[in-house]
Every structure is written in structure tokens, then in C-alpha cells.
C-alpha positions as CSV (number, residue, x, y, z in Angstrom):
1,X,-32.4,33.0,7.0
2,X,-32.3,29.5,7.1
3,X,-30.0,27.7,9.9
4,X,-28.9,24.3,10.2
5,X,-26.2,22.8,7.5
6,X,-24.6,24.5,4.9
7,X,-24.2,22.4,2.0
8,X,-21.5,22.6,-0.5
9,X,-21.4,20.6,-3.6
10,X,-17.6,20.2,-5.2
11,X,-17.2,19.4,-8.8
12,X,-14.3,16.9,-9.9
13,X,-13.3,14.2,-11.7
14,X,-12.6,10.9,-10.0
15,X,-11.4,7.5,-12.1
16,X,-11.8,4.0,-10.8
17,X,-9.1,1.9,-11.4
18,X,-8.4,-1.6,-11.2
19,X,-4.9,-2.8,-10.1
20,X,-3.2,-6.2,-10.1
21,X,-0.4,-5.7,-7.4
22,X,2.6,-8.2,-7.7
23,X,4.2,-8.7,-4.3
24,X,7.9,-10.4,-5.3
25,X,9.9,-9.9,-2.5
26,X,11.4,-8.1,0.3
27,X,15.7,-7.5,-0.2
28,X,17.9,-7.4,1.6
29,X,17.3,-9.9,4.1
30,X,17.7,-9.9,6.8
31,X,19.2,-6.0,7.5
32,X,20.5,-6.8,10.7
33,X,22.0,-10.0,13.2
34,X,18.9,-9.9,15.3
35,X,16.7,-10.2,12.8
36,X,18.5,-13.4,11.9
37,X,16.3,-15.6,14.1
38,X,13.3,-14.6,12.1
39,X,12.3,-17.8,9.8
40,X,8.2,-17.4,8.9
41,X,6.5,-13.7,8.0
42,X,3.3,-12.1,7.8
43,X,3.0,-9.7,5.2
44,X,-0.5,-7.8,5.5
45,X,-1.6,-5.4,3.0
46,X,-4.1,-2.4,3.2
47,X,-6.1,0.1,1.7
48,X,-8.8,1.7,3.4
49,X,-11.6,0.0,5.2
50,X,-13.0,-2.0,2.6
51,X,-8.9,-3.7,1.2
52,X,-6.8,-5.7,2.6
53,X,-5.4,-9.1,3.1
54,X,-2.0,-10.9,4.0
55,X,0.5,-13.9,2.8
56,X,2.4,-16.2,5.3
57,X,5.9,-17.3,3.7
58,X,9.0,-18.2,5.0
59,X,12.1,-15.8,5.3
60,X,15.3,-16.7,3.2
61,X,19.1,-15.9,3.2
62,X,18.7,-13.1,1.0
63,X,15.8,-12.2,1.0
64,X,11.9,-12.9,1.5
65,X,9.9,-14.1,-1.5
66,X,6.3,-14.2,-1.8
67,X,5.3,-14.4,-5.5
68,X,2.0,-13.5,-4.6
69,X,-1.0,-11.5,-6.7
70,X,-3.8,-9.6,-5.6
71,X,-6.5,-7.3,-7.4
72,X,-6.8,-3.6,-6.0
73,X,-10.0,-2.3,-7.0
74,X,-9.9,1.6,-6.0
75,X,-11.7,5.1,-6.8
76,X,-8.6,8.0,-7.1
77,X,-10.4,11.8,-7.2
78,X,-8.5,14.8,-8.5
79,X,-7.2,17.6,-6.7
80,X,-9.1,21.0,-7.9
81,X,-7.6,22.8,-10.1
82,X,-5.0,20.5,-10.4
83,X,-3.8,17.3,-12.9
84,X,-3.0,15.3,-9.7
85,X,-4.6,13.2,-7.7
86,X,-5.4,12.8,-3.7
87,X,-3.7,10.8,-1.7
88,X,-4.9,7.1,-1.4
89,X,-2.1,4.7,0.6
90,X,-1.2,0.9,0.0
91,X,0.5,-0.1,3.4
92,X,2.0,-3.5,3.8
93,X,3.0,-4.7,7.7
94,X,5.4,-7.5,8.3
95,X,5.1,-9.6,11.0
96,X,6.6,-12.1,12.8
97,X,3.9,-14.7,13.8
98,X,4.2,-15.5,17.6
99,X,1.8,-17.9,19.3
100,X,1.6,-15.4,22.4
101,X,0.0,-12.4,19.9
102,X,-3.1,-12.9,17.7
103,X,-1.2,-10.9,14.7
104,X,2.8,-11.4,15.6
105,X,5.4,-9.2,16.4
106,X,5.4,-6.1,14.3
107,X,8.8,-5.7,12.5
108,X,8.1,-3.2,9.8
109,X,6.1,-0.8,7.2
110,X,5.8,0.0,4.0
111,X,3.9,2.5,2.5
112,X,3.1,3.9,-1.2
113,X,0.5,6.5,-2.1
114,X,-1.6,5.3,-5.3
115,X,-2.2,8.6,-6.7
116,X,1.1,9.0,-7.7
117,X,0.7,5.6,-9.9
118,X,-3.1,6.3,-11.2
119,X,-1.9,7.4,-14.9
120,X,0.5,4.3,-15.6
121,X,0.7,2.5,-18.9
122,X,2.7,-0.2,-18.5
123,X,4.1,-2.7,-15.3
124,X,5.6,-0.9,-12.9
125,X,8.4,-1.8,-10.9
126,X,8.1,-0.2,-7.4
127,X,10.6,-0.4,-4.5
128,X,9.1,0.9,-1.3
129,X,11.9,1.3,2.0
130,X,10.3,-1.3,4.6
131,X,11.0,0.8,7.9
132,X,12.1,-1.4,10.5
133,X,10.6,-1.1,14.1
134,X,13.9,-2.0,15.9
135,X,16.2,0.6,13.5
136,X,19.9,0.3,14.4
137,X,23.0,2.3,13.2
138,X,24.4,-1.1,11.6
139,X,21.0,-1.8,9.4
140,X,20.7,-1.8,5.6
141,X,17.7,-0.3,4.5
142,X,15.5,-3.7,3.1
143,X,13.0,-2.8,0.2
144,X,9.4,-4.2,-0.3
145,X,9.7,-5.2,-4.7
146,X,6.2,-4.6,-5.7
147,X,5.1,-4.7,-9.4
148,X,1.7,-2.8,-10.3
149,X,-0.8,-3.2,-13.5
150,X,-3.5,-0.9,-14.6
151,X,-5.8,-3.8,-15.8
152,X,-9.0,-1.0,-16.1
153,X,-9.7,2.7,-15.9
154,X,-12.7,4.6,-16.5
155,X,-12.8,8.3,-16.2
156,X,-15.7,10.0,-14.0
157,X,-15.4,13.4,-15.5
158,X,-17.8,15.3,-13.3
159,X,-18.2,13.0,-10.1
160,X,-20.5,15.1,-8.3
161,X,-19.1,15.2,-3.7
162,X,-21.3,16.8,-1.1
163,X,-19.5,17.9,1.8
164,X,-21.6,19.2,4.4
165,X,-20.6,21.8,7.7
């Protein structure tokens, strides 16, 4: 009897995916009186360890407009014994800057699992609920717009994982 390790080798299929994500805007804005004062945002993006960046833009009547592209290369794996796929989030933070605080003042999230988008065919129009930090009872719920485009797929049908114990 051998002891150490047990070693367990999972079969699945995995595709990598590229994605352009089209930030437009966020709407409405602003959701309550004292967000009001805000005039200049930070909107930070993430996915994983290896993704992320950020856009500076200033805050309108309305709403907040970026207009602003980025490419999401990304690996989605299947489930076993299933047609769907695990969960792999896209989190966008919205600051506002401050000279006090290296990132800002956090004002809210956004957050959208990729998996449930890995199959697409055409542009997608997403609207993801931007939780505020300061929630009041008075608050409209603002939205993130994002647009998402499958520019590549390719299918890795038997995408061999080790998981060791």
C-alpha cells in the first residue's frame, strides 16, 4: 500500500473563448440626492488573477457613459455530466476617486457569471444591477449596460484536470 497523494484525473471538456466586452454605460444616474455630488468615476473590471483593468470618465445627469472596449480572453470548463458550464465572474467596481485613498471611495458592484454567456451567437445586451454601498429606501436600482461578443471559440473536448488530495 502506497501512502502519500491520491491522484485523481477528471475528464471534461473546457472551450477558450475570446470576448470583446462593450462597457456603454451605467443608468440611472445618479439613484439617489447624495450621490449627486459625485462628478468623476472609476470603473474597474475583473476576472480572475490574470484580467482586469479600469476607465476614468466623468458622471452625467442621467447617466454615466464610458464607450469603452476591452478583450476578455478566458478558458470556461464544463460541469460533469452536465451541458453547462462553471462559474467564471466579470466584476466591475465603481469608484469615486479621492486624493486621500489610493483607489477612491467604493460606491458599488456589479457582477455577471461568464458561463452563463459561453454559447452566444450574436451581441449581447446585458444589464447587470450595480449594488450600491450606501443602499437607501428612496434609491432606484442603477444598471451597468454591457454589450458582449464571442469573437473566437475553440472546443477542448477532452481537457485532461488533475486534482490531487
Amino acid at each position: 500500500m502506497v501512502l502519500g497523494l491520491k491522484s485523481k484525473h477528471k475528464k471534461g471538456a473546457a472551450i477558450k473563448v475570446d470576448y470583446i466586452v462593450h462597457v456603454q454605460e451605467i443608468r440611472p444616474w445618479p439613484p439617489s440626492e447624495s450621490l449627486k455630488s459625485v462628478q468623476t468615476v472609476l470603473l474597474q473590471w475583473e476576472n480572475g488573477d490574470q484580467n482586469s483593468g479600469s476607465f476614468l470618465t466623468v458622471a452625467g445627469d442621467s447617466n454615466i457613459v464610458f464607450n469603452e472596449s476591452f478583450m476578455l480572453p478566458l478558458t470556461l470548463y464544463q460541469k460533469k455530466a452536465s451541458d453547462k458550464f462553471r462559474k467564471n465572474y466579470l466584476e466591475f467596481s465603481l469608484f469615486e476617486p479621492r486624493k486621500d485613498k489610493a483607489k477612491g471611495q467604493l460606491v458599488g458592484t456589479a457582477l455577471f457569471n461568464l458561463a452563463d454567456y459561453a454559447l452566444i451567437e450574436d451581441i449581447l445586451s446585458i444589464n447587470a444591477p450595480l449594488n450600491l454601498k450606501k443602499s437607501g429606501n428612496n434609491l432606484v436600482q442603477p444598471a451597468l449596460v454591457i454589450s458582449l461578443e464571442l469573437v473566437a471559440r475553440i472546443a477542448l473536448i477532452h481537457h485532461q484536470v488533475s486534482v490531487y488530495h
